[in-house]
Backbone bond lengths (Angstrom), bond angles and torsions (degrees), N, CA, C in turn:
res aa  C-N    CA-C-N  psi(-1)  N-CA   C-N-CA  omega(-1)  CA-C   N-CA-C  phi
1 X - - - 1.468 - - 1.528 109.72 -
2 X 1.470 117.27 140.23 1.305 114.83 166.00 1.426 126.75 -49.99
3 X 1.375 118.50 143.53 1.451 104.48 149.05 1.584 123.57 -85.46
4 X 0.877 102.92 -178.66 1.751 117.35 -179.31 1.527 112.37 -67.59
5 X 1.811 101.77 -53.36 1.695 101.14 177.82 2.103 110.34 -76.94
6 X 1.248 91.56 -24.41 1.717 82.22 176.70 2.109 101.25 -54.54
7 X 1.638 96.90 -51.05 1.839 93.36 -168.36 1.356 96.88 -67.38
8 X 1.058 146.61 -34.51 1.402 132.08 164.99 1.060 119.26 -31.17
9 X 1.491 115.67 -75.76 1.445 136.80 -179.34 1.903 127.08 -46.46
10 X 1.848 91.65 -40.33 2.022 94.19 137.17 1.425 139.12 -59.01
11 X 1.495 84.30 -42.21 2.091 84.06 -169.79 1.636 82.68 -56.94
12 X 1.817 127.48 -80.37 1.610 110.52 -135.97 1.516 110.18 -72.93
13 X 1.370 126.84 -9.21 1.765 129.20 164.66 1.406 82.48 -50.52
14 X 1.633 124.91 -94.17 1.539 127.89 -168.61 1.573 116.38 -29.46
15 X 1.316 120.24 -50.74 1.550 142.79 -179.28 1.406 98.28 -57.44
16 X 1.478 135.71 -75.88 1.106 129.78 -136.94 1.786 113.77 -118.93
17 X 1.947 105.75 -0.35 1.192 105.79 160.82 1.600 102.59 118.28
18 X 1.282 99.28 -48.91 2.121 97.52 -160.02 1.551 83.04 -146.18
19 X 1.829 97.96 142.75 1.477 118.70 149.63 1.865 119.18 -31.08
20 X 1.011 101.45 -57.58 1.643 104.74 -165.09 1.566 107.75 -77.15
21 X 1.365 132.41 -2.39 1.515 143.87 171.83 1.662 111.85 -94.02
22 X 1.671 97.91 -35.63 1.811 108.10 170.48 1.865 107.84 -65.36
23 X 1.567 106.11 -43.92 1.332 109.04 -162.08 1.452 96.01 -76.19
24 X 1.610 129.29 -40.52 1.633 125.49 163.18 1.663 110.21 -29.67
25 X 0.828 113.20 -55.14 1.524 130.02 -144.35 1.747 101.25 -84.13
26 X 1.111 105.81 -63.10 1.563 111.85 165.34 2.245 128.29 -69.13
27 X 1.020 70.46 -1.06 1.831 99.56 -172.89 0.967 109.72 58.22
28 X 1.412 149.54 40.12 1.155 144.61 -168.34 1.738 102.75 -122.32
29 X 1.245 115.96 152.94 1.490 130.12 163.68 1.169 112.94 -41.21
30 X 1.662 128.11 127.36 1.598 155.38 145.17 1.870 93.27 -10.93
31 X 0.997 103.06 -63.37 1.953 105.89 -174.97 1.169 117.39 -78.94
32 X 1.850 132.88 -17.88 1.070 108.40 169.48 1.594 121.61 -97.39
33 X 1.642 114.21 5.92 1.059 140.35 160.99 1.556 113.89 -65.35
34 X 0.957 125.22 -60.16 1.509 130.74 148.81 1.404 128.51 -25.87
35 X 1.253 92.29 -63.15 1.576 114.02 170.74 1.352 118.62 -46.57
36 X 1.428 132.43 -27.34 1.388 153.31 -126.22 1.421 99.87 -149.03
37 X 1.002 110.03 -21.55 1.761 117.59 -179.76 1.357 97.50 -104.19
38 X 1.100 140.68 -34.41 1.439 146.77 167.99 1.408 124.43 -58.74
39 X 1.260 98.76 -34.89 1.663 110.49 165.26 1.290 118.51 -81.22
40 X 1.452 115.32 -44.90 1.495 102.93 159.41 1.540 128.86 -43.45
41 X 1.730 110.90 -53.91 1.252 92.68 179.47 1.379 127.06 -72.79
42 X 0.991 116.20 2.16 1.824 129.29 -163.67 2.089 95.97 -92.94
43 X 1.275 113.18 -41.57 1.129 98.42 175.87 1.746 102.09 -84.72
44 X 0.814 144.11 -65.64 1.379 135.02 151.82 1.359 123.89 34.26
45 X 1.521 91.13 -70.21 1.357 112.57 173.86 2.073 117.02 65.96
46 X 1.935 86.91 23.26 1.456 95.23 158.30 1.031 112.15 174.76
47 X 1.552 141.79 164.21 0.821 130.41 -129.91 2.072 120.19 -100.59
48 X 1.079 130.54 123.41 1.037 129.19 -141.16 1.474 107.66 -102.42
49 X 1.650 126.84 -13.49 1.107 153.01 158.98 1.266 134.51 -125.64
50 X 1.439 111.20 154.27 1.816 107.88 -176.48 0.941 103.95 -148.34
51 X 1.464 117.89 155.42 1.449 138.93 -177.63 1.751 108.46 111.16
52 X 1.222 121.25 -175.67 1.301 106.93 170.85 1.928 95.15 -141.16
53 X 0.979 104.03 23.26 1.617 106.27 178.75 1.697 120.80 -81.23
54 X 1.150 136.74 171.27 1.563 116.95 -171.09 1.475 116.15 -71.03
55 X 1.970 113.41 -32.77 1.046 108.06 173.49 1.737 120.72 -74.98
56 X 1.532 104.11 133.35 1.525 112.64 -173.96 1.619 101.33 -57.71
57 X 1.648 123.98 135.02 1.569 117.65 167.80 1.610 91.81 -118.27
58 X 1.718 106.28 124.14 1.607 112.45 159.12 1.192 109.47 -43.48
59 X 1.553 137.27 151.13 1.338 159.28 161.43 1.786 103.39 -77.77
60 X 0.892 121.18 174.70 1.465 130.74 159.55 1.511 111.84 -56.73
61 X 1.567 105.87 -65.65 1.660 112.06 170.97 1.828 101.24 -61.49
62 X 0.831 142.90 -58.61 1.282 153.36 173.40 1.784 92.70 -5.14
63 X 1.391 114.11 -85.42 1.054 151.07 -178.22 1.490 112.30 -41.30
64 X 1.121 115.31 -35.41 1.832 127.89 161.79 1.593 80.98 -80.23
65 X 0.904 125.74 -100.91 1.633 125.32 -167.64 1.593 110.84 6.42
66 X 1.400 105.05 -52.42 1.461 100.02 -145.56 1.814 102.26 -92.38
67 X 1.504 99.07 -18.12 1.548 101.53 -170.61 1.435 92.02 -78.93
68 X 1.554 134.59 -18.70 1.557 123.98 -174.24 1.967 106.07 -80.06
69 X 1.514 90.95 -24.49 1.398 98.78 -155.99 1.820 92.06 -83.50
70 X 1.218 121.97 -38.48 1.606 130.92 161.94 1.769 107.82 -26.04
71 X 1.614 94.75 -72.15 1.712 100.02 -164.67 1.701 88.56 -67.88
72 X 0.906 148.78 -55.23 1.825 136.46 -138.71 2.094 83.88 -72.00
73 X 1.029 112.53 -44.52 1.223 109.87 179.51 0.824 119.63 -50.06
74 X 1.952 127.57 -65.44 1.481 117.22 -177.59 1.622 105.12 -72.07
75 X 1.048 137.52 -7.50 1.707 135.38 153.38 1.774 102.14 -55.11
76 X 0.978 105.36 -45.19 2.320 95.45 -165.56 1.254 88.15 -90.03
77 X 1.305 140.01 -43.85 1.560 120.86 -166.90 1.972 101.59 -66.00
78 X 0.943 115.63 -61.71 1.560 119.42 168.69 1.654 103.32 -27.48
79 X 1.214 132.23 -60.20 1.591 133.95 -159.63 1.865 83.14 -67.07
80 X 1.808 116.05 -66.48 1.409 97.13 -150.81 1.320 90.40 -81.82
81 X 1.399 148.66 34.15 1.447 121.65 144.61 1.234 105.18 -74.50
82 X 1.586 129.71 -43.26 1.441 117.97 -164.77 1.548 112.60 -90.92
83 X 1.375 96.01 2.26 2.224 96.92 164.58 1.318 99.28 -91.95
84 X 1.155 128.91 -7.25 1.556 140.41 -173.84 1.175 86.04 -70.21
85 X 1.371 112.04 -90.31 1.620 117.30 -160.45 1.625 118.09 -43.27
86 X 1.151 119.87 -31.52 1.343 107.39 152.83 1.422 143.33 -105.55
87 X 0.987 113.90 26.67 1.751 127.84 176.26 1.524 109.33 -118.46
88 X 1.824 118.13 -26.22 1.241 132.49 -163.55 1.593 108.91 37.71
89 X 1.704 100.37 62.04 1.841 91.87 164.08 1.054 122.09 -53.37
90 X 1.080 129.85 135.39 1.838 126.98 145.16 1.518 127.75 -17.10
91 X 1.305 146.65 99.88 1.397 128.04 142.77 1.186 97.01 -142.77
92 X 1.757 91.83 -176.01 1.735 112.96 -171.34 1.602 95.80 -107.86
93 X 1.869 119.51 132.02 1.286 135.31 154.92 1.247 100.25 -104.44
94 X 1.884 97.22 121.00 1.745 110.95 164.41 1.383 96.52 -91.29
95 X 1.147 115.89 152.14 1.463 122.44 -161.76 1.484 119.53 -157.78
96 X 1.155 122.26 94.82 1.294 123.57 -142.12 1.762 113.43 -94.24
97 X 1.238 123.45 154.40 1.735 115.93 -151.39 1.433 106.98 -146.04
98 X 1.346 145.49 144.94 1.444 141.91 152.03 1.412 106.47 -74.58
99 X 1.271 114.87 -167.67 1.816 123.70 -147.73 1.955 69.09 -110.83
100 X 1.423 128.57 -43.30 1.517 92.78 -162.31 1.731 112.28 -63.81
101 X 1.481 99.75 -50.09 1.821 108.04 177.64 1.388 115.58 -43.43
102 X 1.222 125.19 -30.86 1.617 125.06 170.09 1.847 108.88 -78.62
103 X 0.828 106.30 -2.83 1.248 91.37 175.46 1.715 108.20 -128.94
104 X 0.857 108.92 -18.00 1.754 110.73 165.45 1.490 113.83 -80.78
105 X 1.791 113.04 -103.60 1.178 128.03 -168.33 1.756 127.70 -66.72
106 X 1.473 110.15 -28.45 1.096 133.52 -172.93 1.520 116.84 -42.58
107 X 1.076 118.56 -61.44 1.057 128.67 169.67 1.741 134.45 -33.08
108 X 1.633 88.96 -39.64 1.387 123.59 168.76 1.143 126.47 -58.00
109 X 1.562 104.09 -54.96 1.480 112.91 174.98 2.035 104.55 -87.82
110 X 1.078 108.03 -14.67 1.394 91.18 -178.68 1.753 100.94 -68.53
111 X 1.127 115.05 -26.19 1.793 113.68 -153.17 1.940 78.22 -83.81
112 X 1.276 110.35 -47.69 1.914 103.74 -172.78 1.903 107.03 -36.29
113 X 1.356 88.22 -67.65 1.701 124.87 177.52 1.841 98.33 -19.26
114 X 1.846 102.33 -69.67 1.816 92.45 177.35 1.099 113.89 -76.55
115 X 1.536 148.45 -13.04 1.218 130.91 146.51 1.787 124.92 -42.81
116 X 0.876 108.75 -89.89 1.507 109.61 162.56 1.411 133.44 -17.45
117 X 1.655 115.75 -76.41 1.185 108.12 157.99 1.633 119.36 -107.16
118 X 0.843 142.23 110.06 1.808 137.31 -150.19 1.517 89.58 -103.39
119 X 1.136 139.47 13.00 1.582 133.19 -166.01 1.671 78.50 -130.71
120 X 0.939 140.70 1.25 1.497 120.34 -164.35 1.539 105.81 -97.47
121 X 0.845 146.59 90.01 1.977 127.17 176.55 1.716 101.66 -79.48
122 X 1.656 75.06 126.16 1.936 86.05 164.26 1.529 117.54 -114.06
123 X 1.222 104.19 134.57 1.545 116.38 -170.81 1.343 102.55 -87.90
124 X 0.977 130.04 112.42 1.486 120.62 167.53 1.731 121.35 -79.28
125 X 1.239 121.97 156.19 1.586 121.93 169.47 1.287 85.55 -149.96
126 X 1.571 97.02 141.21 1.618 107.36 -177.97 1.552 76.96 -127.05
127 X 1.627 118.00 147.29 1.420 141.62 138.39 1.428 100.10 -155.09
128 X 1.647 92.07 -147.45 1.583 105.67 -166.57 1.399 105.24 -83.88
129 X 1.375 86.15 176.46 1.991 77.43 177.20 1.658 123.85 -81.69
130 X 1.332 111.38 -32.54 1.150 94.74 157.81 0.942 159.48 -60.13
131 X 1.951 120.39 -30.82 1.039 104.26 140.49 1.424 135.62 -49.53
132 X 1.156 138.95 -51.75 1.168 151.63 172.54 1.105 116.75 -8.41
133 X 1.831 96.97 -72.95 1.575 106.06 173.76 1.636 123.69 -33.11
134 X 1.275 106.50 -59.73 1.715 125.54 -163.90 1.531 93.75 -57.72
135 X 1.361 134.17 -37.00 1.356 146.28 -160.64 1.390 77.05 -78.68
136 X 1.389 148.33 -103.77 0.893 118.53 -156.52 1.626 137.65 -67.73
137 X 1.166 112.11 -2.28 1.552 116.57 169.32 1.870 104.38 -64.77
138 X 1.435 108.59 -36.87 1.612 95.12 -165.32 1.670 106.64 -104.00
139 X 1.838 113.64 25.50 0.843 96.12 -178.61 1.724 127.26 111.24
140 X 1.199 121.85 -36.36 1.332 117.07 -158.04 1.671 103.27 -113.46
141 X 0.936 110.31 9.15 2.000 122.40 160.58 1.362 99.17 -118.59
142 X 1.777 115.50 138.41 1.306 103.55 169.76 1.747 114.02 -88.60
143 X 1.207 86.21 -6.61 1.774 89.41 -166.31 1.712 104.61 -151.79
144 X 1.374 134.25 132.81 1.280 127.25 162.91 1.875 128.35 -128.81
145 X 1.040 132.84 151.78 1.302 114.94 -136.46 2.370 76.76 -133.68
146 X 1.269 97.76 98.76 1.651 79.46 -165.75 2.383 99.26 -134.56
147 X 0.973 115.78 -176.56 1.147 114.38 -159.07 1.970 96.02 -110.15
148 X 1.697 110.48 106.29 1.160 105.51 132.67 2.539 79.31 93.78
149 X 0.856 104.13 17.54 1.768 89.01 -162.95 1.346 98.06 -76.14
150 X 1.504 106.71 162.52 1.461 141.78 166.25 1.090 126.56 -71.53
151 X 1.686 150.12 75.34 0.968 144.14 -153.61 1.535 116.34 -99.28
152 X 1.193 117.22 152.85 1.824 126.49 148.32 1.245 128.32 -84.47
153 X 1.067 134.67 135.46 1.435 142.34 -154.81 1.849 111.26 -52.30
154 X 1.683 93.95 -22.23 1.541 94.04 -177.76 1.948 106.64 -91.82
155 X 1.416 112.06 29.82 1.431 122.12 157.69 1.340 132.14 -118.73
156 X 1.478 132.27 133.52 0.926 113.02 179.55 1.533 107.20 -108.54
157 X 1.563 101.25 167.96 1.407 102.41 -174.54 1.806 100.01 -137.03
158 X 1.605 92.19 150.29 1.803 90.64 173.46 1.888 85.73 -141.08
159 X 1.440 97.93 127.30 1.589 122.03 161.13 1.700 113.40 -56.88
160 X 1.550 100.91 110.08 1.443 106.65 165.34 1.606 133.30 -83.61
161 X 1.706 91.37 -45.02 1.796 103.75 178.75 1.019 79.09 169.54
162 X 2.019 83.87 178.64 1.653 99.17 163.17 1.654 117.95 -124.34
163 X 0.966 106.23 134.98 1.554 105.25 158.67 1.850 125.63 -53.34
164 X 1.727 132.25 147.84 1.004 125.99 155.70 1.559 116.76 -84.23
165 X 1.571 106.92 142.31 1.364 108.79 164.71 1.672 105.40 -119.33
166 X 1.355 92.62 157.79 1.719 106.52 165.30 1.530 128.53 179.42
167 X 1.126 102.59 145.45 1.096 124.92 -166.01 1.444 112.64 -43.35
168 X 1.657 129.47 122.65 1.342 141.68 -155.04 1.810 112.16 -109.75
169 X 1.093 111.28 129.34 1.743 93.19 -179.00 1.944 91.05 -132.00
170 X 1.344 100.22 158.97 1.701 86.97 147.66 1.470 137.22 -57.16
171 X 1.053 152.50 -178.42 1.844 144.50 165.25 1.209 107.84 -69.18
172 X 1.697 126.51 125.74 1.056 118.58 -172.38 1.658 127.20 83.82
173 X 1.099 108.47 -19.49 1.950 96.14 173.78 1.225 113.25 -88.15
174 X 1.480 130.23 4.53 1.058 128.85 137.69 1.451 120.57 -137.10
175 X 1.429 138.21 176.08 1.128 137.00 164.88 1.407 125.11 -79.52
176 X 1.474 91.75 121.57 1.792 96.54 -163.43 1.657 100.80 -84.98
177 X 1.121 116.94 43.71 2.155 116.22 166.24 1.389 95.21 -126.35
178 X 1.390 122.99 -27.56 1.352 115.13 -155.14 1.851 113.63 -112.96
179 X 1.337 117.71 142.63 1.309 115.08 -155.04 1.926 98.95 -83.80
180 X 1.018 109.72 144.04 1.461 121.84 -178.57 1.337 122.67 -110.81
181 X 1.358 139.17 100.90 1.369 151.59 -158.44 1.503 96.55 -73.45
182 X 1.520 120.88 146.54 1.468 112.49 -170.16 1.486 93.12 -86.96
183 X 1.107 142.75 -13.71 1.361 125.08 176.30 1.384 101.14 -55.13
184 X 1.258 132.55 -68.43 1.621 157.51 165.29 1.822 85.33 -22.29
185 X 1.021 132.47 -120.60 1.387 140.80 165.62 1.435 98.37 32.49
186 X 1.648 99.96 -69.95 1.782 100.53 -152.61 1.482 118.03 -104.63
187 X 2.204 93.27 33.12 1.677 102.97 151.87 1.575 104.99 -76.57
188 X 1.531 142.24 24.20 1.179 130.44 -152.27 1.732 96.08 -146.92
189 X 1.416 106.25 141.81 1.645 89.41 169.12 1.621 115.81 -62.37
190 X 1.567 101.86 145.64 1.451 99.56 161.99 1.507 116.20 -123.78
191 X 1.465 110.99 148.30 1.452 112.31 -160.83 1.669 98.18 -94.84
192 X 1.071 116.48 150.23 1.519 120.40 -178.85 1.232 103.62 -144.84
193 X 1.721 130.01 -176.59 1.534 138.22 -173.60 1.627 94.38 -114.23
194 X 1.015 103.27 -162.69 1.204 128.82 161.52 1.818 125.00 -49.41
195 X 1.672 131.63 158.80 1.234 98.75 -152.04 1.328 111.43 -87.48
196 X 1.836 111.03 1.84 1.317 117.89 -159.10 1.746 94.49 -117.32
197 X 1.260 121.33 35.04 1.685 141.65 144.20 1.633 109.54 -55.77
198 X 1.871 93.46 131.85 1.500 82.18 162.43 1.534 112.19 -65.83
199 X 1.697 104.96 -25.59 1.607 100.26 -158.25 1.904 109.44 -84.59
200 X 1.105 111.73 -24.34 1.684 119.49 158.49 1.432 117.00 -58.34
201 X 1.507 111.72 -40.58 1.890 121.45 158.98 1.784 115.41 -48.62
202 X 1.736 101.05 -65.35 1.663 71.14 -174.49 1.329 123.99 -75.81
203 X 1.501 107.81 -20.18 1.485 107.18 -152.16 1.992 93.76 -86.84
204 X 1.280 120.38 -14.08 1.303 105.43 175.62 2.127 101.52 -81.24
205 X 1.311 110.46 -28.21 1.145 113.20 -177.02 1.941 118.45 -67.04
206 X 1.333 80.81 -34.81 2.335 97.67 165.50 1.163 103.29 -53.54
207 X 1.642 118.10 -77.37 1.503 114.82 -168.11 1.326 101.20 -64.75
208 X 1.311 158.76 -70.14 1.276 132.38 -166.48 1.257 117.55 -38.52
209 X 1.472 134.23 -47.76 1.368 131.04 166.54 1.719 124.67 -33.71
210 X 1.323 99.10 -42.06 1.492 118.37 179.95 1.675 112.01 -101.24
211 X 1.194 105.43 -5.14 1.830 101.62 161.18 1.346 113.57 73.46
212 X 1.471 105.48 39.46 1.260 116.70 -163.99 1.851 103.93 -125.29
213 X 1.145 124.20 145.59 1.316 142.35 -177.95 1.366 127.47 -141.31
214 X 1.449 104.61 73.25 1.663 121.22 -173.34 1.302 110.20 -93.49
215 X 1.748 101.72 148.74 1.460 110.50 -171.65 1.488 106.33 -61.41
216 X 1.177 129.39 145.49 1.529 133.15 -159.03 1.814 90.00 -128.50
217 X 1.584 97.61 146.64 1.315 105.00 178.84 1.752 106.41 -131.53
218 X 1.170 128.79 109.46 1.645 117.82 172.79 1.350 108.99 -65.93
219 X 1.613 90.85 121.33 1.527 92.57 151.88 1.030 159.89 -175.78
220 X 1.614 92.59 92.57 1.645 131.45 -166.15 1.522 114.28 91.72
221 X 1.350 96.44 172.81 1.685 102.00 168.33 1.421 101.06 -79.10
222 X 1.017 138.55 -7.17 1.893 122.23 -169.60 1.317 97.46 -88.96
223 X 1.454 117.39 128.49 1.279 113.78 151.90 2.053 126.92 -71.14
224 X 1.062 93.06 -40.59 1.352 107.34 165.03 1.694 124.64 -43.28
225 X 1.832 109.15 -35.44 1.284 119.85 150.44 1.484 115.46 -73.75
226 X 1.271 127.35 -52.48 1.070 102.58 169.06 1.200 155.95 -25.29
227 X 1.705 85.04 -40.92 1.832 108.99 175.95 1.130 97.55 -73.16
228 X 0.951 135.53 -37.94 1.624 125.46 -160.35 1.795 124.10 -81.54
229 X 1.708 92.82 -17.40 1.277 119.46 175.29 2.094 96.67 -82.20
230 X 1.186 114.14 -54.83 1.034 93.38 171.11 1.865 139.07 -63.28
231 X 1.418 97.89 -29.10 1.987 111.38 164.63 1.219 101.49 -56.26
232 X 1.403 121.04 -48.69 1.521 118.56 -170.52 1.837 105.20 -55.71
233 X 1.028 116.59 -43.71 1.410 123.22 -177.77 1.389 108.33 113.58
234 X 1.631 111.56 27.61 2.196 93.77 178.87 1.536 93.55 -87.48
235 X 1.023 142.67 20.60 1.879 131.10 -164.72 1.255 104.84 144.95
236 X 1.776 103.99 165.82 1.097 123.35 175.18 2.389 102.08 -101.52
237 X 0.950 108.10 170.42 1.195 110.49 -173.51 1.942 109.49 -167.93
238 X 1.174 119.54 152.84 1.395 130.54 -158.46 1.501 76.53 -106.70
239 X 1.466 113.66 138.91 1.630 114.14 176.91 1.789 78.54 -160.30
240 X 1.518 109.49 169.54 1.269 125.63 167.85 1.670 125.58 -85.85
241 X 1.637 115.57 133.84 1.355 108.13 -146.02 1.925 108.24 -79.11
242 X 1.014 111.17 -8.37 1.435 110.48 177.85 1.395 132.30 -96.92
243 X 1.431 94.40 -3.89 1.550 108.51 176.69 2.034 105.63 -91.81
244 X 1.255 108.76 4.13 1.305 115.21 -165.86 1.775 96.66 -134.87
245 X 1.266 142.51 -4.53 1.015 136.55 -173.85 1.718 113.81 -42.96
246 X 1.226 114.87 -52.55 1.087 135.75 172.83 1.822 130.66 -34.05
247 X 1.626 91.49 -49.21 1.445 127.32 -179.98 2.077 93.73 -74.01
248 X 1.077 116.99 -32.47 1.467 130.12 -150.50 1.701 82.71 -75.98
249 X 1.505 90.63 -84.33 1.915 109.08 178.55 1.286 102.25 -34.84
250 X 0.965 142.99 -63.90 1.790 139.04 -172.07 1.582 115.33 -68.26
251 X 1.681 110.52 3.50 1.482 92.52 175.53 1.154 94.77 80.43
252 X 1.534 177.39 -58.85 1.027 151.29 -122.17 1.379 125.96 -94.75
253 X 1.520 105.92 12.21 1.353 111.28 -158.13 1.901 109.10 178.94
254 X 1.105 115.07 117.95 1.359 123.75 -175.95 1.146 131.65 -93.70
255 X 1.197 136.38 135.99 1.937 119.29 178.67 1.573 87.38 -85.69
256 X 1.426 108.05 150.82 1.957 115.14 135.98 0.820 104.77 -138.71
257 X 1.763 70.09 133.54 1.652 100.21 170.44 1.822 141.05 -82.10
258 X 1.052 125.15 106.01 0.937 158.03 -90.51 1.310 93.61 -134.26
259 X 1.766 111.54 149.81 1.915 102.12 -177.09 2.036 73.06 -153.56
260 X 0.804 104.50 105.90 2.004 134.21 14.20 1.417 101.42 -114.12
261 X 1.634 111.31 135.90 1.484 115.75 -170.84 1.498 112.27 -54.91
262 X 1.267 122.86 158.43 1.327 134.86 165.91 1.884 109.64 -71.34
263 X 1.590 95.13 115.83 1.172 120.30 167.53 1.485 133.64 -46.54
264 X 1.464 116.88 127.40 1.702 102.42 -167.76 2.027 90.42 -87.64
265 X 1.669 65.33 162.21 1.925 91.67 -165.89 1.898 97.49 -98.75
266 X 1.060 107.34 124.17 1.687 111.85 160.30 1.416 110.82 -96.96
267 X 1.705 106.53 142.22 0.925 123.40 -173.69 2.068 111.14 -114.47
268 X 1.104 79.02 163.90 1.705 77.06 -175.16 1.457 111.66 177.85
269 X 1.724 88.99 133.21 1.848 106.41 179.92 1.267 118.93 -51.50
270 X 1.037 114.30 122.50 1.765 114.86 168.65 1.741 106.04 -116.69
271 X 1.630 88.66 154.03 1.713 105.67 174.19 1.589 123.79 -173.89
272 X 0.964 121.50 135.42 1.563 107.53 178.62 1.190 159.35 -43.00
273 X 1.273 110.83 100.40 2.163 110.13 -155.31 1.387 99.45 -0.96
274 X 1.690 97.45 -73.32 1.165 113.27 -139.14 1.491 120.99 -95.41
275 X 1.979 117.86 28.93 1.608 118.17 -170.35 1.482 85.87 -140.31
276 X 1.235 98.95 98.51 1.669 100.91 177.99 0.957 122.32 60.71
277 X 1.416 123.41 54.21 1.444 113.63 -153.66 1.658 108.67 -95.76
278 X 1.167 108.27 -12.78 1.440 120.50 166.63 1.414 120.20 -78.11
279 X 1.167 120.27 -30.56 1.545 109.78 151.28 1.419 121.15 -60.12
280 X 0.784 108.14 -46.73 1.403 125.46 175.01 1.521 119.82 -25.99
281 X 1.710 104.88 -71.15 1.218 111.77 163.38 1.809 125.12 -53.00
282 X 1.343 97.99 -31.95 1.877 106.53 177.19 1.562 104.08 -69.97
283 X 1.281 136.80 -20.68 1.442 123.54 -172.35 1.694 97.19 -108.52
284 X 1.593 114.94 -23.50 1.303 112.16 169.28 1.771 116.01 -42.07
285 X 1.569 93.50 -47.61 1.368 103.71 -150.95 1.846 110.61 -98.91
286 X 1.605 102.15 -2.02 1.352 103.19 147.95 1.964 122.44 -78.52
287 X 1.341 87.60 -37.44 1.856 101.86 -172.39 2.106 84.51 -59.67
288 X 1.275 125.31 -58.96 1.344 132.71 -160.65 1.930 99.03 -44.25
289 X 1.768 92.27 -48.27 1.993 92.89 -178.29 1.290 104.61 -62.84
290 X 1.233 138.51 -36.15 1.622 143.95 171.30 1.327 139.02 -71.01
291 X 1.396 100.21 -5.02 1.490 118.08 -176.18 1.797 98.31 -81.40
292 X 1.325 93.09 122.86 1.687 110.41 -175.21 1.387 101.54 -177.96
293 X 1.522 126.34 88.97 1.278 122.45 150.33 1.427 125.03 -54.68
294 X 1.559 136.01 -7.20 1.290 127.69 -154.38 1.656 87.84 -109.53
295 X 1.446 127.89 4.39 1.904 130.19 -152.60 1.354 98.17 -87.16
296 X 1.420 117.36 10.01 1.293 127.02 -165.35 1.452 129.64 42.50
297 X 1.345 155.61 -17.34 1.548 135.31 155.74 1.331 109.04 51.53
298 X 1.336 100.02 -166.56 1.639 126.89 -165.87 1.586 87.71 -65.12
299 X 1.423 135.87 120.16 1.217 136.78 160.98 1.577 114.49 -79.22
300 X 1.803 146.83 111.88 1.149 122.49 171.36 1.845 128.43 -45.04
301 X 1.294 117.30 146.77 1.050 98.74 -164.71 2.178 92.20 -116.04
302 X 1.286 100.78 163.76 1.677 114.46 -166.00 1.210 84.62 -96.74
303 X 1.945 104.74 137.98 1.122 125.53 -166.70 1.502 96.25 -142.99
């Protein structure tokens, strides 16, 4: 009979491509990963991969293999989430974050997080969201907390809130009583991130709506630079309104308002049906009580 860590040790070889990415992932040694994959196919009793190249290719049987080895998984991760909650085992959640959630709410739910489970360590990684996403599609985030994503059926998602966005000018380059049409807007440079930004997403998705094609300026992954690129006066730029409150009150920085206003962004936990997926939902639904961009956090400060 199988064990549990041998079908483990199939699903992420199959899951994640190569032996030495399964043995990362499970923390275990390159050879006893092997070792463990060898026994699978030996009780098997056929062959579960093909090719002899580094990337792993499912077999036909492979492929039955892995869809049995899928469900028994999200069945045992479900059982030890709820022996979890009362034994409080030990492990590590990598847990993946954008630059606004680390600097707003995060904090919040991290302090909930050691109440609740105090045996749990969460690793944080903050980038963009796109990476993010892929991190948890192949496995190597257990959980990511990102704005508005695109999923495959083998993710689940739980709705936290939404953040406000809006449109940023220096003081004075436009009139802050009077509403500003984005055609109007995007006679002006606008600063954007990278193309896989939520904030390069809506604001390239606005002006196309409005048939508009403004000179675009990158700049950077920081939103916090961004802002500062916009105080400085090179452009206006779509950024989120609570991460800038600060900048607002001091004059350094203006909303316009905008027809048609900039849309708030919902955010929401993602993680894999089928890898603990019942924890999953339990840290979802603490992050969900904590979700509050307006709770103020790390405010950027003007430099």
């Amino acid at each position: 009979m199988l064990t549990v860590k041998q079908i483990e040790t199939f699903y992420w070889v199959a899951k994640l491509g190569t032996v030495q990415r399964a043995a990362d992932k499970l923390h275990i040694t390159q050879s006893a990963a092997t070792k463990r994959l060898q026994d699978v196919e030996a009780k098997s009793a056929a062959r579960l991969f093909e090719g002899s190249g580094k990337k792993a290719r499912l077999s036909a049987k492979g492929h039955e293999m892995f869809a049995l080895c899928e469900g028994l998984l999200d069945s045992i991760g479900r059982l030890e989430a709820y022996q979890d909650a009362d034994r409080h085992m030990a492990r590590v959640l990598h847990i993946g974050l954008t630059e606004l959630v680390a600097l707003t709410w995060f904090s919040a739910f991290l302090q909930q997080m050691r109440e609740l489970f105090p045996n749990l360590i969460l690793q944080p990684h903050v980038d963009m969201s796109g990476p993010l996403q892929e991190q948890v599609f192949d496995g190597r985030l257990d959980l990511a907390i990102l704005p508005e994503p695109e999923l495959p059926a083998s993710v689940a998602r739980v709705t936290l809130g939404s953040a406000s966005f809006a449109w940023f000018c220096r003081p004075g380059e436009f009139d802050s009583k009077r509403t500003v049409p984005l055609r109007e807007l995007g006679t002006v440079p606008v600063i954007e991130q990278t193309p896989i930004s939520i904030i390069t997403i809506l604001s390239s998705r606005g002006f196309e709506s409005a048939g508009v094609n403004p000179e675009r300026i990158c700049g950077g992954n920081n939103a916090v630079v961004v802002g500062g690129l916009v105080a400085a006066g090179v452009g206006v730029s779509l950024l989120p309104v609570d991460l800038f409150r600060q900048q607002i009150e001091n004059q350094l920085m203006q909303i316009v308002i905008t027809e048609p206003p900039a849309p708030p962004v919902r955010y929401d936990a993602i993680f894999l049906k089928h890898s603990h997926s019942a924890l999953g939902y339990m840290v979802a639904d603490v992050a969900r009580r904590c979700c509050d961009f307006s709770s103020g956090g790390q405010q950027p400060t003007a430099r």
